[in-house]
N, C-alpha and C positions, 0 to 999 in steps of 0.2 A: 470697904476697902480690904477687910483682912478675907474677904474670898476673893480678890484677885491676885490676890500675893500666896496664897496656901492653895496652888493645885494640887489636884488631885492626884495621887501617884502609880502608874498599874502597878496588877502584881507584878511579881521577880517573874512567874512562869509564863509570862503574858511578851517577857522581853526575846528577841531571838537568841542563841546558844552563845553567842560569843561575847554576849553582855553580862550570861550569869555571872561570870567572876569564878572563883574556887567551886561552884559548885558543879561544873559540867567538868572540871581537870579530876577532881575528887570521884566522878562515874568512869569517866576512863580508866584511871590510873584504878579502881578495882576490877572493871573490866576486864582490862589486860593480866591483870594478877589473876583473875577465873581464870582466863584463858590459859595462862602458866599453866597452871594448877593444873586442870583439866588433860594438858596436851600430856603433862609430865605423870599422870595419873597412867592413859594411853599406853608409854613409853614403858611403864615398869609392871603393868599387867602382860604386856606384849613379851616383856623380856621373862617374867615368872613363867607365861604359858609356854616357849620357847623353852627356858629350863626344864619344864614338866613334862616335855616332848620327847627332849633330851634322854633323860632319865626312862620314862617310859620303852625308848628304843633300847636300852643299854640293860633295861629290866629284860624285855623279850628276846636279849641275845643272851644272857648269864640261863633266862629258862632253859631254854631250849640245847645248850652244853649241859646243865643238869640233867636234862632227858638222856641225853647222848652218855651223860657217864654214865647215869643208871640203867640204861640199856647194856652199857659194855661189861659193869658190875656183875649184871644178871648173867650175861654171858660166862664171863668170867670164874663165874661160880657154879654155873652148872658144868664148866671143864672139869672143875675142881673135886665137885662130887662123882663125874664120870673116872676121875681118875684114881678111884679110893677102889676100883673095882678091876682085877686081876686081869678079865677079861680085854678090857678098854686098852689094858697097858700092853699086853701080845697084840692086837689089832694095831697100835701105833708102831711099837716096835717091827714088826712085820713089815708096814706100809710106805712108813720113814726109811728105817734104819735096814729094812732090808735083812732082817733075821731069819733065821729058820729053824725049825726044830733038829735035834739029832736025827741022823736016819731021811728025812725031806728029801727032795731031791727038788730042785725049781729049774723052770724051763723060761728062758725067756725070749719072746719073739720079738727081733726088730723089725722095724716097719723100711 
């Protein structure tokens, strides 16, 4: 008699999912919190490469002004040396200003 009173019981994994009890709400409920994780992971390497992007364009625009002053710089400086030299400053004043030596005479044709 006490083997017809003491059946046999399957296992838990043997039962279908909405029998387990706490232990199938316990797979989801981390599940989902992967999924969190995961999506919120996505979300803030998206926004870092995005800043990095950022930065990288706003790098390539402050270069490229630096070329441009250093270029002007260079310019700038080889006026500076042209103008330590006597000659340089009669060719301007001549060309500019319209000077002429004593004695000169200038002719000037309009068109």
């Amino acid at each position: 008699m006490a083997n017809k009173t003491s059946k046999k019981r399957k296992p838990l994994a043997d039962f279908p999912r909405r029998y387990q009890g706490n232990k199938y709400g316990m797979y989801k409920l981390i599940s989902t919190i992967g999924i969190f994780i995961i999506v919120g992971l996505f979300i803030i390497i998206g926004a870092q490469y995005f800043q990095y992007f950022k930065a990288a364009q706003e790098l390539a625009r402050f270069e490229e002004r630096v070329s441009e002053h250093e270029t002007r710089q260079e310019m700038l400086q080889e006026e500076v040396e042209k103008l330590q030299h006597i000659d340089y400053i009669e060719v301007l004043a001549r060309d500019r200003l319209g000077l002429v030596k004593p004695g000169e005479i200038i002719f000037q044709i309009e068109d």
